[in-house]
N, C-alpha and C positions, 0 to 999 in steps of 0.2 A: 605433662610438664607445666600446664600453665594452671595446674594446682599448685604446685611448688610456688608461683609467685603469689597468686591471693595469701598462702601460708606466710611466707615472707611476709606480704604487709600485715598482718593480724599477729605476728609474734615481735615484730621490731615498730608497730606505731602503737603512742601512748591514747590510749581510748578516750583518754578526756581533754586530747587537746582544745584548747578554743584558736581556733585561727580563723580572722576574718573569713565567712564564708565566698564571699567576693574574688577572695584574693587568689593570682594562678599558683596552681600545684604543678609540682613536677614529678611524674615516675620513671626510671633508670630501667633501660634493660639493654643487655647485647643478643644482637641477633644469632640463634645457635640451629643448627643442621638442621633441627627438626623445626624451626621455623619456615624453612625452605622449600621452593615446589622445584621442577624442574627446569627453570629458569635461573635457579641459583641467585634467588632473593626472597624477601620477604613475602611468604606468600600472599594471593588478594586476601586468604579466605583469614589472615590471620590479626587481621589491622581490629576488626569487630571487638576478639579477645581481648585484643591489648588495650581497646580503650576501656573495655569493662575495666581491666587493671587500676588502669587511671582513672579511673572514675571511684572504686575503693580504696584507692589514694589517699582522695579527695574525699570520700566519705569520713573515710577515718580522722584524716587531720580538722577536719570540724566537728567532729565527737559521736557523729551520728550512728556508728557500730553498734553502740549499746542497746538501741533504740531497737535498731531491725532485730537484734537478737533480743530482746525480750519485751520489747512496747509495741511491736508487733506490725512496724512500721515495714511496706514495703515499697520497694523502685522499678517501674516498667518502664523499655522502654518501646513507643510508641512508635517513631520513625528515625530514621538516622541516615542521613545521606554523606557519603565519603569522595572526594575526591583525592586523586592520586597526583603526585606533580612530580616525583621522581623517583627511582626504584632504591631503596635498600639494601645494601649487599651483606652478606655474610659475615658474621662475625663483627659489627658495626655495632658504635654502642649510639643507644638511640635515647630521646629525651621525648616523653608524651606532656607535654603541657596542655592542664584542663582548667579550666573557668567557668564559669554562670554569667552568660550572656544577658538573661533577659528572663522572666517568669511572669504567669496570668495568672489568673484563679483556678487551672486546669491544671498546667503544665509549665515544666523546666527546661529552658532552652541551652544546652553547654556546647561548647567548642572544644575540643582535642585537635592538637598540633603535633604531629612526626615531627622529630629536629635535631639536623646531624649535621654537629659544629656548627648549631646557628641557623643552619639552613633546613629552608620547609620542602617536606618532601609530602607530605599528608595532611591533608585537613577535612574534621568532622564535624557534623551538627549532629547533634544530639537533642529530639524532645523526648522527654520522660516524663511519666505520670507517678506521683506520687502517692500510696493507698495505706489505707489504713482503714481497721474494720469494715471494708469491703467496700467504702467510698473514697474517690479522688480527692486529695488535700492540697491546698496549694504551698508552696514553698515557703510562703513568709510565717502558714503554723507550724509548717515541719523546725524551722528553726527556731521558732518560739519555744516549741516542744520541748530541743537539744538544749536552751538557755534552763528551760526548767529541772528538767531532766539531770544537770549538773550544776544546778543550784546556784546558777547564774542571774542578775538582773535579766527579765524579760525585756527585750526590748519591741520595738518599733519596724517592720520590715518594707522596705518601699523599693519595689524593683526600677534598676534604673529604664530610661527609654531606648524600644528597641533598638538597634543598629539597623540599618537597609538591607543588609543580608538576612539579618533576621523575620523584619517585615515583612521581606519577600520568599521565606518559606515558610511561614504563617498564611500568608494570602493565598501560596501554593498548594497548600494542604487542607485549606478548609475550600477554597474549588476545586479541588480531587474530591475530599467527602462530599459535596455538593454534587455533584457529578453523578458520584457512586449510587447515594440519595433518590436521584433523577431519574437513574438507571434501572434500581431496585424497584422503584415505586412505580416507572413503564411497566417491568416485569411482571410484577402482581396484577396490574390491569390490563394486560395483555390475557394471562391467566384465568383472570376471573370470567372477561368475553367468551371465551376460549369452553367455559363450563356454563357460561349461559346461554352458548349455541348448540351445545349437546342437547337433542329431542330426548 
């Protein structure tokens, strides 16, 4: 079922819109049975999906479709942390609001918002890496790209400055890698002692 809705946005959005990339998208969905666990709401494991949704949304309405199907552009994403703040019930029509927080020369940092009648029931970070022939790009070529790509002035891309939430799942993530790093790099010379103490 949740092929049915990528089909939906790729037969009803115009592939060369230009809409400020900045600017928040909205995607529409009503919550149906099989979105359900046995709590009789949205399930956890179903929020991930729907913001891929919102996020080809959003891809689409800045034109970038064209691009990943034949410039051979693609979107990973790297971490995503979700928190929950009220439950969804059945049959609800829900509102994903997505935006572009914040980008480095690595990575894209986005927000998706649950929103029913107004009110936040869900909120995501989103980093995602951006690849193309088999190197990370940062965001401000990926939309240079889409300007050229539909024979638009090229412009100038200047990400705004982070937000504090932001900054602080930035700072959070690269002391996790740090860490990890730390960890790996004990392991190995641990390892190595370990083969220089074998007679």
């Amino acid at each position: 079922m949740m092929l049915l809705r990528f089909i939906f946005i790729f037969f009803r959005q115009k592939w060369n819109d230009n809409k400020d990339p900045l600017a928040l998208t909205t995607y529409n969905f009503r919550v149906m049975p099989w979105d359900m666990d046995l709590n009789l709401h949205l399930t956890n494991t179903r929020y991930p999906a729907l913001i891929d949704v919102g996020r080809v949304q959003w891809f689409a309405e800045i034109g970038l479709l064209p691009l990943i199907m034949s410039n051979g552009w693609r979107t990973v994403v790297a971490s995503q942390t979700v928190t929950f703040v009220r439950e969804i019930k059945p049959f609800t029509k829900v509102d994903i609001e997505s935006r572009v927080l914040y980008w480095d020369r690595k990575y894209l940092y986005s927000e998706h918002r649950f929103l029913v009648e107004g009110k936040l029931h869900c909120k995501a970070l989103g980093r995602i890496a951006l690849v193309r022939g088999g190197r990370v790009r940062s965001f401000s070529s990926l939309l240079q790209s889409i300007d050229k790509y539909h024979g638009r002035e090229v412009q100038e891309y200047i990400a705004p400055d982070p937000t504090p939430e932001i900054q602080a799942k930035i700072d959070l993530l690269n002391l996790k890698r740090d860490v990890e790093l730390a960890r790996a790099k004990a392991e190995a010379e641990k390892e190595s002692e370990n083969d220089t103490a074998i007679p």
